[in-house]
Predicted model as a PDB file, atoms N, CA, C, CB and O in Angstrom, pLDDT in the B-factor column:
MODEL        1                                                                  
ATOM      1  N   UNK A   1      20.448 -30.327  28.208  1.00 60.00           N  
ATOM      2  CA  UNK A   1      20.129 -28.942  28.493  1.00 60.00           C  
ATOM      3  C   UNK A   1      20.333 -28.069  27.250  1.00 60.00           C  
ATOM      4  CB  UNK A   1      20.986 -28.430  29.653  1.00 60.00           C  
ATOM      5  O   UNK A   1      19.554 -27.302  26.683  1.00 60.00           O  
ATOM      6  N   UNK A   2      21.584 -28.399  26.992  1.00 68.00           N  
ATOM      7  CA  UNK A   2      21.571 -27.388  25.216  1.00 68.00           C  
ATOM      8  C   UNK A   2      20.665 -27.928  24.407  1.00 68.00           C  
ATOM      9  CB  UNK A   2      23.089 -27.453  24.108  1.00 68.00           C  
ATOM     10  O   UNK A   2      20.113 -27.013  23.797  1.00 68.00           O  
ATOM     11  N   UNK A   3      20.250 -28.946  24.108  1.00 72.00           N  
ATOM     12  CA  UNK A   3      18.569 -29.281  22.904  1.00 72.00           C  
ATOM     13  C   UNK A   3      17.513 -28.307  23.299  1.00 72.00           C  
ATOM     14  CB  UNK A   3      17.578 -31.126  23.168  1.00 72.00           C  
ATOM     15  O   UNK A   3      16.815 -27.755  22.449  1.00 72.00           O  
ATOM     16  N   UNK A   4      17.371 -28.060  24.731  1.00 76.00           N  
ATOM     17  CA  UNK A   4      15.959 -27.567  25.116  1.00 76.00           C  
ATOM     18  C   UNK A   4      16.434 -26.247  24.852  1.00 76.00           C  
ATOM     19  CB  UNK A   4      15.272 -27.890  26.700  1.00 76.00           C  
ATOM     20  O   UNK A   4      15.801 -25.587  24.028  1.00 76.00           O  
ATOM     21  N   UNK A   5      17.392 -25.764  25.378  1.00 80.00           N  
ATOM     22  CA  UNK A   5      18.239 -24.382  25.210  1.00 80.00           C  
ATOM     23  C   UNK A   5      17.712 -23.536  23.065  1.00 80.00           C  
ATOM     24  CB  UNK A   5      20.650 -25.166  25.430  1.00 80.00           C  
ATOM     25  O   UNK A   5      17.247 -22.517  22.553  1.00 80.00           O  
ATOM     26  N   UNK A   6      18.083 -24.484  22.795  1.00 84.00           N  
ATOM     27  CA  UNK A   6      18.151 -24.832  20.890  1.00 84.00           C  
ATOM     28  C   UNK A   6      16.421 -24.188  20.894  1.00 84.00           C  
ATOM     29  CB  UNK A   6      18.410 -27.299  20.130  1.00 84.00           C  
ATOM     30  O   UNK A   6      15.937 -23.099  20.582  1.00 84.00           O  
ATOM     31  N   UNK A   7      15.853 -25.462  21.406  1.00 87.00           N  
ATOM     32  CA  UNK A   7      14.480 -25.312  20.863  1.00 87.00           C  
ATOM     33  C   UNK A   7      13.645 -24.332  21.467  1.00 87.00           C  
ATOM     34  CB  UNK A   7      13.788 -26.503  20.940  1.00 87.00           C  
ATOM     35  O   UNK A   7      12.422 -24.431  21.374  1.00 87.00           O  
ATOM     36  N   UNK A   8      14.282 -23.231  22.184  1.00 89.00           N  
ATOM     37  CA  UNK A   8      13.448 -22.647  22.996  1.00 89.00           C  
ATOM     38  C   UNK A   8      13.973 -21.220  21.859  1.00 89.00           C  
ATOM     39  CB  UNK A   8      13.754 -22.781  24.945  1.00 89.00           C  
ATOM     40  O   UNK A   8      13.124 -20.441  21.425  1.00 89.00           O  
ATOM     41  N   UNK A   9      15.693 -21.061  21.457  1.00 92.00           N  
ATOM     42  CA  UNK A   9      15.919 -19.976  20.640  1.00 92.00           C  
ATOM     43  C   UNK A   9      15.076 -20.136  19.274  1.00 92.00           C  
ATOM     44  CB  UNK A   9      17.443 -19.853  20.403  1.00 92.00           C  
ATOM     45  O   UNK A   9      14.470 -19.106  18.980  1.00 92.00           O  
ATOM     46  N   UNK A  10      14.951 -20.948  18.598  1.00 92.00           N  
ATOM     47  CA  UNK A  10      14.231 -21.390  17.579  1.00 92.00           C  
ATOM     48  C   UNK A  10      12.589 -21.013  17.674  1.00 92.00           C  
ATOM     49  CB  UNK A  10      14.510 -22.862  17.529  1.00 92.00           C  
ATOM     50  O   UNK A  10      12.034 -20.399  16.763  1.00 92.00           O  
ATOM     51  N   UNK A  11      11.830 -21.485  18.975  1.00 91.00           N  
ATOM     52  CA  UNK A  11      10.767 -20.765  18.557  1.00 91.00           C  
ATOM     53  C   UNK A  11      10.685 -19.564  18.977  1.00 91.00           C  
ATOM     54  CB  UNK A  11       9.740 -21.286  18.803  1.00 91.00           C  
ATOM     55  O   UNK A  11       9.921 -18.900  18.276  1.00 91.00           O  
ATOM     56  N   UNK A  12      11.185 -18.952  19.895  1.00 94.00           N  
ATOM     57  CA  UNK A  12      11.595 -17.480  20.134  1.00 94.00           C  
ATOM     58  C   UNK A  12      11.394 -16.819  18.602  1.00 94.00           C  
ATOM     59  CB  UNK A  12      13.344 -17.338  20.768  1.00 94.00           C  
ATOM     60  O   UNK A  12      10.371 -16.203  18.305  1.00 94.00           O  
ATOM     61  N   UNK A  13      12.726 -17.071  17.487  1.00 95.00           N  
ATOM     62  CA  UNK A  13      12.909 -16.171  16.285  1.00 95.00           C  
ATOM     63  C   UNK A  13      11.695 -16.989  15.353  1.00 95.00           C  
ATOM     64  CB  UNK A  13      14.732 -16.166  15.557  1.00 95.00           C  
ATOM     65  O   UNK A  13      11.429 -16.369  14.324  1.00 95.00           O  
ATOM     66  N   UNK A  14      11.001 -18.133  15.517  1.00 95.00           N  
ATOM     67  CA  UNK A  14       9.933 -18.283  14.486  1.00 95.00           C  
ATOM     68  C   UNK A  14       8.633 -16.971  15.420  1.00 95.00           C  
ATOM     69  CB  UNK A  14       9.323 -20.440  14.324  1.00 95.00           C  
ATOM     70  O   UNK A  14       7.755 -16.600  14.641  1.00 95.00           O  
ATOM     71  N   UNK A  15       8.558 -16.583  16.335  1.00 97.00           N  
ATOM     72  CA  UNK A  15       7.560 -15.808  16.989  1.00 97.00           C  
ATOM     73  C   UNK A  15       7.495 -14.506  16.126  1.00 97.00           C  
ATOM     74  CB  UNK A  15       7.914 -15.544  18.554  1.00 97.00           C  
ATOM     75  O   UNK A  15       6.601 -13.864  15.577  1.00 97.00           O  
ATOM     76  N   UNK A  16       9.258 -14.383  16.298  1.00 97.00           N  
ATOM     77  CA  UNK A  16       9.790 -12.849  15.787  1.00 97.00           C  
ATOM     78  C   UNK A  16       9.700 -12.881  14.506  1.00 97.00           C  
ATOM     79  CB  UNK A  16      11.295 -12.384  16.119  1.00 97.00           C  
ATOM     80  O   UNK A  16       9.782 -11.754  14.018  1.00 97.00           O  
ATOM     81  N   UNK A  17       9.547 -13.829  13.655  1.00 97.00           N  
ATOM     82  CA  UNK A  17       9.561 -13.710  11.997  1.00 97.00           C  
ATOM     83  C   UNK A  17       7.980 -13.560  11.539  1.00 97.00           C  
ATOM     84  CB  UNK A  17      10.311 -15.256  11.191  1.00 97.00           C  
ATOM     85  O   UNK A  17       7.314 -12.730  10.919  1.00 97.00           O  
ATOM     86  N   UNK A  18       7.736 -14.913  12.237  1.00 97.00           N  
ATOM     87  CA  UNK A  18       5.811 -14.619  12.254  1.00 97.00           C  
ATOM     88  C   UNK A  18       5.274 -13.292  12.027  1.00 97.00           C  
ATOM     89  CB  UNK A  18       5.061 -14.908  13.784  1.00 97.00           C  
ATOM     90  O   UNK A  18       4.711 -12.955  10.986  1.00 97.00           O  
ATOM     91  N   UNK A  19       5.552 -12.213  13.491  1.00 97.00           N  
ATOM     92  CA  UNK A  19       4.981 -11.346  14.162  1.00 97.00           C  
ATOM     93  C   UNK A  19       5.413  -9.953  13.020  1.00 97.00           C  
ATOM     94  CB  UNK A  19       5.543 -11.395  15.842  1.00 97.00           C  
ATOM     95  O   UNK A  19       4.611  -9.045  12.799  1.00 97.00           O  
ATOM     96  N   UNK A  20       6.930 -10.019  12.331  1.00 97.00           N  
ATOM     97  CA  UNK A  20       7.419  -9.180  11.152  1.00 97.00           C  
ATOM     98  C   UNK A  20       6.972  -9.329  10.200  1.00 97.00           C  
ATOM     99  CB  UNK A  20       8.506  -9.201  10.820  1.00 97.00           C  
ATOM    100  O   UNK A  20       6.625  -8.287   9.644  1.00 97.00           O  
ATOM    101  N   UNK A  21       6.762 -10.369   9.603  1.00 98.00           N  
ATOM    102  CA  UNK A  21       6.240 -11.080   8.706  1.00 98.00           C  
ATOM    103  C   UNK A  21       4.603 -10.484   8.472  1.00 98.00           C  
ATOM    104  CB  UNK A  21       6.421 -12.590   9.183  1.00 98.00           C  
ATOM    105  O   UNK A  21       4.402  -9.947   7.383  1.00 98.00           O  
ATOM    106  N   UNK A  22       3.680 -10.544   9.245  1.00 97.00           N  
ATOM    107  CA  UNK A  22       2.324 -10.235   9.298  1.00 97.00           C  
ATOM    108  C   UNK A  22       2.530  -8.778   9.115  1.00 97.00           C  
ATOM    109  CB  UNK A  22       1.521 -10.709  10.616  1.00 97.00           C  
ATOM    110  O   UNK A  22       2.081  -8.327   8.061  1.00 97.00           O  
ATOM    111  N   UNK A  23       3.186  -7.848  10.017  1.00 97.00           N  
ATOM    112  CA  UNK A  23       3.626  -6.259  10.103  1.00 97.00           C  
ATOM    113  C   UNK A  23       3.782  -5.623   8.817  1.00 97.00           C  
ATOM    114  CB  UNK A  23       5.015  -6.038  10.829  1.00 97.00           C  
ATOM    115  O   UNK A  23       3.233  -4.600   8.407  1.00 97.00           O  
ATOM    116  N   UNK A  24       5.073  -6.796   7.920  1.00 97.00           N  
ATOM    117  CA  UNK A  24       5.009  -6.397   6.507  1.00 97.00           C  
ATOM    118  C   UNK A  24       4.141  -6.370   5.422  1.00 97.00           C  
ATOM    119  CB  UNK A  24       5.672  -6.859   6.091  1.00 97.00           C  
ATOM    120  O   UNK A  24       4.166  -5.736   4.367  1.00 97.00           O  
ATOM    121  N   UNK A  25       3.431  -7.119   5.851  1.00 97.00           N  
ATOM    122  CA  UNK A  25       2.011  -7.698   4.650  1.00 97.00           C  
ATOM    123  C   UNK A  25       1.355  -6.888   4.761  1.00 97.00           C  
ATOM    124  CB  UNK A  25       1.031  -9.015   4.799  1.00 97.00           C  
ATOM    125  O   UNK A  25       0.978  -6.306   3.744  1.00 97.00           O  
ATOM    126  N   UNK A  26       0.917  -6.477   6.018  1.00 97.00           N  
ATOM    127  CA  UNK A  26       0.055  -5.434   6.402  1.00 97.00           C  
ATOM    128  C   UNK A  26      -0.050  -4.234   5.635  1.00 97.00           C  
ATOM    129  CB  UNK A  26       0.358  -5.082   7.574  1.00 97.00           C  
ATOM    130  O   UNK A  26      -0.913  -3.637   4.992  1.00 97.00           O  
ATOM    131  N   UNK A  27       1.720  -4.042   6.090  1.00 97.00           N  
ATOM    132  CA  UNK A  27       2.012  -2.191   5.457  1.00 97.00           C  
ATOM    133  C   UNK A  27       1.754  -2.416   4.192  1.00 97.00           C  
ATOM    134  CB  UNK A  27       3.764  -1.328   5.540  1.00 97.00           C  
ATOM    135  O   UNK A  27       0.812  -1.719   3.814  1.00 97.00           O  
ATOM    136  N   UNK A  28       2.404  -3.427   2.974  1.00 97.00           N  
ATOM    137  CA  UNK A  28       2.614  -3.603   2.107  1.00 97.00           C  
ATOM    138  C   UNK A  28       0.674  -3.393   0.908  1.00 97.00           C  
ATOM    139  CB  UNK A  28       3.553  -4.943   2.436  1.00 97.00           C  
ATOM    140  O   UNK A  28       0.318  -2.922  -0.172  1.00 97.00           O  
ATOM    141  N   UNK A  29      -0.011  -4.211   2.259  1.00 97.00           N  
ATOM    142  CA  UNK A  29      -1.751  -3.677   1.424  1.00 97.00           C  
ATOM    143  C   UNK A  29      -2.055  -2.758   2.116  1.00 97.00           C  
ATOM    144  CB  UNK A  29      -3.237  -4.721   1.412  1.00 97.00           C  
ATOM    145  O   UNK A  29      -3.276  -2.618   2.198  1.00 97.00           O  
ATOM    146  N   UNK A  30      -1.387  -1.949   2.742  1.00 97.00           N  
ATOM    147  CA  UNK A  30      -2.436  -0.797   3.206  1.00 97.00           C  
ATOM    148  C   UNK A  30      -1.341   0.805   2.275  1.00 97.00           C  
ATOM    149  CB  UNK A  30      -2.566  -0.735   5.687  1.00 97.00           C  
ATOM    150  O   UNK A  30      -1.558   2.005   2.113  1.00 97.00           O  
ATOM    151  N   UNK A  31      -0.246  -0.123   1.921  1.00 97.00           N  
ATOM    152  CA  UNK A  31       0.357   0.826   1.014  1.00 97.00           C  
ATOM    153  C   UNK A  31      -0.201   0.895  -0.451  1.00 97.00           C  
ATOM    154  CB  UNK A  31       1.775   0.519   0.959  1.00 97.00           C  
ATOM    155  O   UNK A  31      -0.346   1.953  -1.064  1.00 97.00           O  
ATOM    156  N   UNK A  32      -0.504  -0.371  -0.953  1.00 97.00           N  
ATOM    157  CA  UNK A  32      -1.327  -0.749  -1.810  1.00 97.00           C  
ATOM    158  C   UNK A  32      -3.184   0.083  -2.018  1.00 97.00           C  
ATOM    159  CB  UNK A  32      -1.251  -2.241  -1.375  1.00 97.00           C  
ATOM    160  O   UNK A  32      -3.699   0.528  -3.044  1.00 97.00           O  
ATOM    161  N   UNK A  33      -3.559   0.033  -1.076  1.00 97.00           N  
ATOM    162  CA  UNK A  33      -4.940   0.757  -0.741  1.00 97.00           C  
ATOM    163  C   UNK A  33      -4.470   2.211  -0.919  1.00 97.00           C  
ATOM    164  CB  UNK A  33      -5.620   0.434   0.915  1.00 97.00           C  
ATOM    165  O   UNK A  33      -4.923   2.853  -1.867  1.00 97.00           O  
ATOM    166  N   UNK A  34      -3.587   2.775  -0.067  1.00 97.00           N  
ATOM    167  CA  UNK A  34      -3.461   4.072  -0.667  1.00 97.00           C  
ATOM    168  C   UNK A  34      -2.730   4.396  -2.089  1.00 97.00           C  
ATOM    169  CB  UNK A  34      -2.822   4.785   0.290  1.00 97.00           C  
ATOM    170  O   UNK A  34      -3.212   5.462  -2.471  1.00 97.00           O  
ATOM    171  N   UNK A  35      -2.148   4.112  -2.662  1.00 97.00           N  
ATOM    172  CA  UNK A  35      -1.957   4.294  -4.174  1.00 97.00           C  
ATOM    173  C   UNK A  35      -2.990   3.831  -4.893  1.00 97.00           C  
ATOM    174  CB  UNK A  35      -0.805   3.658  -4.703  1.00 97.00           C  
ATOM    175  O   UNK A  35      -2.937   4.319  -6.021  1.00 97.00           O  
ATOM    176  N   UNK A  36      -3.906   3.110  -4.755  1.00 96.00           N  
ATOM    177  CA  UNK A  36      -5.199   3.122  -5.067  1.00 96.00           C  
ATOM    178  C   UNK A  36      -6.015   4.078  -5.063  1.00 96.00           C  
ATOM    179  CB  UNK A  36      -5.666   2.460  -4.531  1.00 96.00           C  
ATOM    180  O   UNK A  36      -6.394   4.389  -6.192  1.00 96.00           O  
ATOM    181  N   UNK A  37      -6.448   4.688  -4.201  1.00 97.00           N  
ATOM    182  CA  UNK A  37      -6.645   5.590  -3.741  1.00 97.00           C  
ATOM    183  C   UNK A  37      -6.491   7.358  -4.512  1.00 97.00           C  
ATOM    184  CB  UNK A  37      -5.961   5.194  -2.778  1.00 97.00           C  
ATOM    185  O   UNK A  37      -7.241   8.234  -4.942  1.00 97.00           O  
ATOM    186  N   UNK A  38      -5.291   7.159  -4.356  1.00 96.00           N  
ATOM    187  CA  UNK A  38      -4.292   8.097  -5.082  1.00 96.00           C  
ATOM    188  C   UNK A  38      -4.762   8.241  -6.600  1.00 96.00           C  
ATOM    189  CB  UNK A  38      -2.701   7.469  -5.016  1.00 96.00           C  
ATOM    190  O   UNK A  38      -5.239   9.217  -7.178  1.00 96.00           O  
ATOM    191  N   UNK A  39      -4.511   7.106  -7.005  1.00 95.00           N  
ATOM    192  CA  UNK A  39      -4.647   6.739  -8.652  1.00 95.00           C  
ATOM    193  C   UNK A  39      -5.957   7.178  -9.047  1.00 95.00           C  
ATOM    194  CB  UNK A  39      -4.520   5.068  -9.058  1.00 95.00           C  
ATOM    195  O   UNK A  39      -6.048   7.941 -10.009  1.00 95.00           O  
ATOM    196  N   UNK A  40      -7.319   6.670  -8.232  1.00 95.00           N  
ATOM    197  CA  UNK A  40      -8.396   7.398  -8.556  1.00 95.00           C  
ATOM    198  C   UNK A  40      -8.397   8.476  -8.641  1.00 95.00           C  
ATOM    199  CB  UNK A  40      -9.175   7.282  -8.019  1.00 95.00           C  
ATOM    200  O   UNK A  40      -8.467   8.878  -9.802  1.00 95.00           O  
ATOM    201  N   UNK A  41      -8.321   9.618  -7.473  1.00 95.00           N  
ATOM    202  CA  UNK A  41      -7.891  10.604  -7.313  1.00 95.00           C  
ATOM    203  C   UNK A  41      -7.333  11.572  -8.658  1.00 95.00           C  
ATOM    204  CB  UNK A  41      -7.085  10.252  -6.417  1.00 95.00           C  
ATOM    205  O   UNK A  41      -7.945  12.554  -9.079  1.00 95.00           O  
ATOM    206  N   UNK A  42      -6.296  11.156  -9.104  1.00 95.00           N  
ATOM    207  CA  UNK A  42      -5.713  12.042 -10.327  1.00 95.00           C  
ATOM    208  C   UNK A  42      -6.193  11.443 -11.501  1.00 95.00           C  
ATOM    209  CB  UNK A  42      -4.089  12.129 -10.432  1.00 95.00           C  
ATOM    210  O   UNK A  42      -5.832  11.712 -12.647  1.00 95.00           O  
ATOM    211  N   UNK A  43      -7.003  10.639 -11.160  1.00 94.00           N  
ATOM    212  CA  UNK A  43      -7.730  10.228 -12.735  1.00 94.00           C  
ATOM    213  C   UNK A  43      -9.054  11.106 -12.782  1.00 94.00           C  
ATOM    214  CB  UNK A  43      -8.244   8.324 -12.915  1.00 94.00           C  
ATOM    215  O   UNK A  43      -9.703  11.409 -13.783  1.00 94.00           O  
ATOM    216  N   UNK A  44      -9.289  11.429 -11.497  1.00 94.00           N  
ATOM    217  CA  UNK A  44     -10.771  12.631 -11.479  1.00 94.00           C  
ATOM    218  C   UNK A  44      -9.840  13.469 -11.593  1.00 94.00           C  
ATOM    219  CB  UNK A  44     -12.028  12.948 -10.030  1.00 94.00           C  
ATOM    220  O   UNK A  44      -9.737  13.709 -12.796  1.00 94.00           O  
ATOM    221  N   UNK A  45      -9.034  14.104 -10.963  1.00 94.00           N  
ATOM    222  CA  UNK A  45      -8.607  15.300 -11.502  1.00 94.00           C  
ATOM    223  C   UNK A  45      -8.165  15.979 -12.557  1.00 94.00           C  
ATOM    224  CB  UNK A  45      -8.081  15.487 -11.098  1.00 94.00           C  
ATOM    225  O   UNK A  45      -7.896  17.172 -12.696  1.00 94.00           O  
ATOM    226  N   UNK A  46      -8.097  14.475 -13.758  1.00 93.00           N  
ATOM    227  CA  UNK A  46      -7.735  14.716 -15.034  1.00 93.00           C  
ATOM    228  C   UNK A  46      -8.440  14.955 -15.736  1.00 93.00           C  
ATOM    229  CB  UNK A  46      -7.227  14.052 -15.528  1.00 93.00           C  
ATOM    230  O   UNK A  46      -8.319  15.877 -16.543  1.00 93.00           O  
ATOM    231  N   UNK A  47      -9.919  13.788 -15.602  1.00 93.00           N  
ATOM    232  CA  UNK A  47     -11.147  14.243 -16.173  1.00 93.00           C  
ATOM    233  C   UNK A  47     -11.710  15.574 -15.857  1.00 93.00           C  
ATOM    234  CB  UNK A  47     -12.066  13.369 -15.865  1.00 93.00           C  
ATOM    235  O   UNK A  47     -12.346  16.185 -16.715  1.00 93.00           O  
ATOM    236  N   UNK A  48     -11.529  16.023 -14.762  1.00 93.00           N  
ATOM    237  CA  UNK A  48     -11.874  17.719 -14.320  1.00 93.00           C  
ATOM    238  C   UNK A  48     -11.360  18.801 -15.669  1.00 93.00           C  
ATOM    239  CB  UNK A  48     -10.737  18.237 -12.614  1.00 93.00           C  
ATOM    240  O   UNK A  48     -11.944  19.486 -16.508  1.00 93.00           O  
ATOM    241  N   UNK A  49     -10.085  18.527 -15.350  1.00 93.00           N  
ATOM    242  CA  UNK A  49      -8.975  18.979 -16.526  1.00 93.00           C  
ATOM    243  C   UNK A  49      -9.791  18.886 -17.621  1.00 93.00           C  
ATOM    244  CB  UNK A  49      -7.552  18.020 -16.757  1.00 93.00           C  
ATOM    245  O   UNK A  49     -10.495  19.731 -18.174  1.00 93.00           O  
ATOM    246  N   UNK A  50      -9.614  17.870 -17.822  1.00 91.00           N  
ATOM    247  CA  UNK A  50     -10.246  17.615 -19.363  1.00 91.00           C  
ATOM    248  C   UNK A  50     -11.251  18.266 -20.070  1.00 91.00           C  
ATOM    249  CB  UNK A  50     -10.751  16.477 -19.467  1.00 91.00           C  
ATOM    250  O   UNK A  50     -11.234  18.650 -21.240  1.00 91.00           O  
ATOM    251  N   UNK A  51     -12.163  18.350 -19.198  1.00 92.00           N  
ATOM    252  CA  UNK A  51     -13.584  18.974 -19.040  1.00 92.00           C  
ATOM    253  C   UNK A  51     -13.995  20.330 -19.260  1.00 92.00           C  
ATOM    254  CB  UNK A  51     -13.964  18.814 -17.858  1.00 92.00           C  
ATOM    255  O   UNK A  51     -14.987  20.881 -19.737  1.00 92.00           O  
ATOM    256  N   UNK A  52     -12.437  20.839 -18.539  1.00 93.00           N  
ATOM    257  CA  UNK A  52     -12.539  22.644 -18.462  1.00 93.00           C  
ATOM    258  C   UNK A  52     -11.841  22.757 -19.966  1.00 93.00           C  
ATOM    259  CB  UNK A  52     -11.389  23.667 -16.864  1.00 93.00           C  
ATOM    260  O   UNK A  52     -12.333  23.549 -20.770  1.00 93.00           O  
ATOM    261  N   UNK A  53     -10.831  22.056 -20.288  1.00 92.00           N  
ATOM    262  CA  UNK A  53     -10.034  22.401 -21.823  1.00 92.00           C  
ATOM    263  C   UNK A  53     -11.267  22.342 -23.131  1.00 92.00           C  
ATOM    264  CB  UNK A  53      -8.598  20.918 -22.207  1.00 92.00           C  
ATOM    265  O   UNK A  53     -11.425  23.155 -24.041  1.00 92.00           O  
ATOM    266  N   UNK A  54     -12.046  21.071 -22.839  1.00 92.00           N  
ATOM    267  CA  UNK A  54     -13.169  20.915 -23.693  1.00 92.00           C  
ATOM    268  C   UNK A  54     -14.602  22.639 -23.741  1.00 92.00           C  
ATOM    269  CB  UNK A  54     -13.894  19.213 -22.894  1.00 92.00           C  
ATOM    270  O   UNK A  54     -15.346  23.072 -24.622  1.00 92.00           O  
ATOM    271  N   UNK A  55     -14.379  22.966 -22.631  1.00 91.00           N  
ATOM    272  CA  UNK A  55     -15.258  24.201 -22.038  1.00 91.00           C  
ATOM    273  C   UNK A  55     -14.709  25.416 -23.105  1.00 91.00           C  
ATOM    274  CB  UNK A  55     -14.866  24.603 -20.108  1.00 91.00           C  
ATOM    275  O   UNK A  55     -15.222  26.122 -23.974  1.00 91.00           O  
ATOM    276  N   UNK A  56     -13.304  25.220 -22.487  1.00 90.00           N  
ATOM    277  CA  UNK A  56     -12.539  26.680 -23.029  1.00 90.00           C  
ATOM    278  C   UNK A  56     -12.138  26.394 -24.777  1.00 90.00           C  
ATOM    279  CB  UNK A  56     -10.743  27.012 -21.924  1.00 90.00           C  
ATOM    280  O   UNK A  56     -11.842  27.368 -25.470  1.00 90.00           O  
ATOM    281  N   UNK A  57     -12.160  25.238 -25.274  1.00 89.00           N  
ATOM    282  CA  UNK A  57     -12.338  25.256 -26.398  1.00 89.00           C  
ATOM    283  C   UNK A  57     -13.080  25.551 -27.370  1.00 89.00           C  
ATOM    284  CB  UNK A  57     -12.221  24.720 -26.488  1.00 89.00           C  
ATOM    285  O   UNK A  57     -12.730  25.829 -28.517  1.00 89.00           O  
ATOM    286  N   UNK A  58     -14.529  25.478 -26.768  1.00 89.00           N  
ATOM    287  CA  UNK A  58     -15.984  26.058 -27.059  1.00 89.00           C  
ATOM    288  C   UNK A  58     -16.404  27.393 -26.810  1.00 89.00           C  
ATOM    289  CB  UNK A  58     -16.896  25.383 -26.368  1.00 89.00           C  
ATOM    290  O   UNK A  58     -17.490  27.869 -27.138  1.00 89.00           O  
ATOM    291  N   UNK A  59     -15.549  27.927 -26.256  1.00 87.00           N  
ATOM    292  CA  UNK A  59     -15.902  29.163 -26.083  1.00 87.00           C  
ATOM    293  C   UNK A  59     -15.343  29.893 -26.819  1.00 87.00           C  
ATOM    294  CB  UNK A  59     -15.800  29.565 -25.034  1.00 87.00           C  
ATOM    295  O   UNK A  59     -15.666  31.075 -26.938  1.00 87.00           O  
ATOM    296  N   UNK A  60     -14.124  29.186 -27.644  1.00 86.00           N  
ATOM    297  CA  UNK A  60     -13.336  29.966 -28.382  1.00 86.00           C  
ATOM    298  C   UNK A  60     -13.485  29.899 -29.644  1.00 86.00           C  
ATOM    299  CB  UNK A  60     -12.206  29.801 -28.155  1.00 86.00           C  
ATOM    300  O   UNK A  60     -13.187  30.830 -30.392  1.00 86.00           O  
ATOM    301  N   UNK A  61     -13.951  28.815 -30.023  1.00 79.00           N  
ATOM    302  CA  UNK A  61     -14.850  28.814 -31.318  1.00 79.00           C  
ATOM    303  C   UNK A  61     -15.679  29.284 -31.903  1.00 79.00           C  
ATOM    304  CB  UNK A  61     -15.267  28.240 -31.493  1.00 79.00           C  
ATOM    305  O   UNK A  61     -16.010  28.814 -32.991  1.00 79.00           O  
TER     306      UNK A  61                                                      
ENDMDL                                                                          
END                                                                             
């Protein structure tokens, strides 16, 4: 009775590691996708930047 007892807690916590396990990966690329995201983002907003300094430099010349 305690072996079956054993093997029944055992796959119980392989269910629970599995099921965390996938949860983390998950967050981990969808955290990934948004700093991606992000990163584009302030790289246009730099070139924007950039763009207007290049503007206002010409005008001042």
């Amino acid at each position: 009775m305690k072996r079956q007892h054993n093997t029944m807690i055992i796959g119980l916590l392989g269910s629970i590691l599995l099921g965390l396990s996938t949860y983390v990966l998950m967050t981990i690329v969808e955290l990934q996708v948004h700093i991606g995201m992000l990163t584009e983002e302030i790289m246009s907003i730099d070139k924007q930047i950039g763009r207007i300094y290049n503007h206002m430099d010409r005008l001042t010349k």
